[in-house]
N, C-alpha and C positions, 0 to 999 in steps of 0.2 A: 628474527630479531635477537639482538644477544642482550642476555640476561644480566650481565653481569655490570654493576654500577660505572657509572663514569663519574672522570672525574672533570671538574672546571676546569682549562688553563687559561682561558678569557674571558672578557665581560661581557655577558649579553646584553646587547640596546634595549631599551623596551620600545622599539617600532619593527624587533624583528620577528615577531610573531602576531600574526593578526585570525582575528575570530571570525569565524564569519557564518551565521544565522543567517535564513531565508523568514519572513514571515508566513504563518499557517497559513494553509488557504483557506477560505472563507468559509465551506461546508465541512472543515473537522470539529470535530466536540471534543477529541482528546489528542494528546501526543505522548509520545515515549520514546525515549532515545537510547538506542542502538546503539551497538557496536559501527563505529565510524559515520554515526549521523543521528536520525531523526527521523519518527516517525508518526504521521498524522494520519489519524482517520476519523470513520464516521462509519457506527453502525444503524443501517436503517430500523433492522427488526429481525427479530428471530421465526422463521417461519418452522411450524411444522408439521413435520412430514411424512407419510405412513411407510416406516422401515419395515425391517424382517417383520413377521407373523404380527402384523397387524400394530406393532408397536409405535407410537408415535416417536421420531428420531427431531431434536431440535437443527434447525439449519439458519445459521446467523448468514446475512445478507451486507455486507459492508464497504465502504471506500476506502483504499486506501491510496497512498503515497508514501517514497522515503527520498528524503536530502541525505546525501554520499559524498562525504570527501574521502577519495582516494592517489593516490600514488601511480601518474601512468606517464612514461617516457619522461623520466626523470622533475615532471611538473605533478603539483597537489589539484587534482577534479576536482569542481563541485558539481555536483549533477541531481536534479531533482527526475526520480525515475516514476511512472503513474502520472495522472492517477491509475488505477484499477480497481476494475466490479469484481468481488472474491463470493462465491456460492458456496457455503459450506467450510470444509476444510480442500477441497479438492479442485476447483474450479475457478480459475480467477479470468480475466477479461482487461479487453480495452476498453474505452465508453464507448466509440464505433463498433466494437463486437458485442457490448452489451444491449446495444441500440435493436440492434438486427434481431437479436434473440429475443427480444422485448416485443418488435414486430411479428415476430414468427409465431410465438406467443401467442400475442394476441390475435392474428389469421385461424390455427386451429381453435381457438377456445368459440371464438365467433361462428367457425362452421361447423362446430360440435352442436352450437348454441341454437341454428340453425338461420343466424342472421348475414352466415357469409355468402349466400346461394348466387 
């Protein structure tokens, strides 16, 4: 993008720029807005978790999504991308992938427990 100011030589309409917001979705508590949009989430809980030599390491659990208006074949996108299950700093998911692992979960926890037999 070039830096350097412009200048007017016409009048802009005011119908030629138009804004456009999505509403939150239902299970954010917060948002913040990004570079080229928006962003909603929801953190469940911080769980945590026995890191190196026994130290307890925090691991936030959260929802998120972002609304993106971008620039693609010469038209402006709106795209709302997520939601997604984020574990940690490291680990993010679909709801269908967090679904499964939520299952799998709770399979060995059950036959650890000695009720999956």
């Amino acid at each position: 993008m070039d830096d350097k100011p412009t200048t007017a030589q016409a009048a802009v309409a005011d119908d030629s720029i138009q804004v456009v917001r999505w509403d939150a979705p239902a299970w954010a508590s917060r948002g913040l807005e990004v570079e080229g949009g928006w962003l909603h989430a929801y953190e469940a809980r911080v769980v945590p978790l026995e890191g190196d030599e026994g130290a307890e390491r925090p691991c936030p659990v959260r929802l998120e999504c972002t609304d993106l208006a971008y620039a693609e074949g010469g038209q402006t996108v709106l795209r709302r991308f997520g939601p997604r299950v984020f574990i940690g700093d490291t680990t993010q998911l679909s709801l269908a992938e967090a679904r499964r692992l939520v299952a799998a979960l709770g399979e060995v926890i059950e036959r650890a427990e000695g009720s999956g037999r």
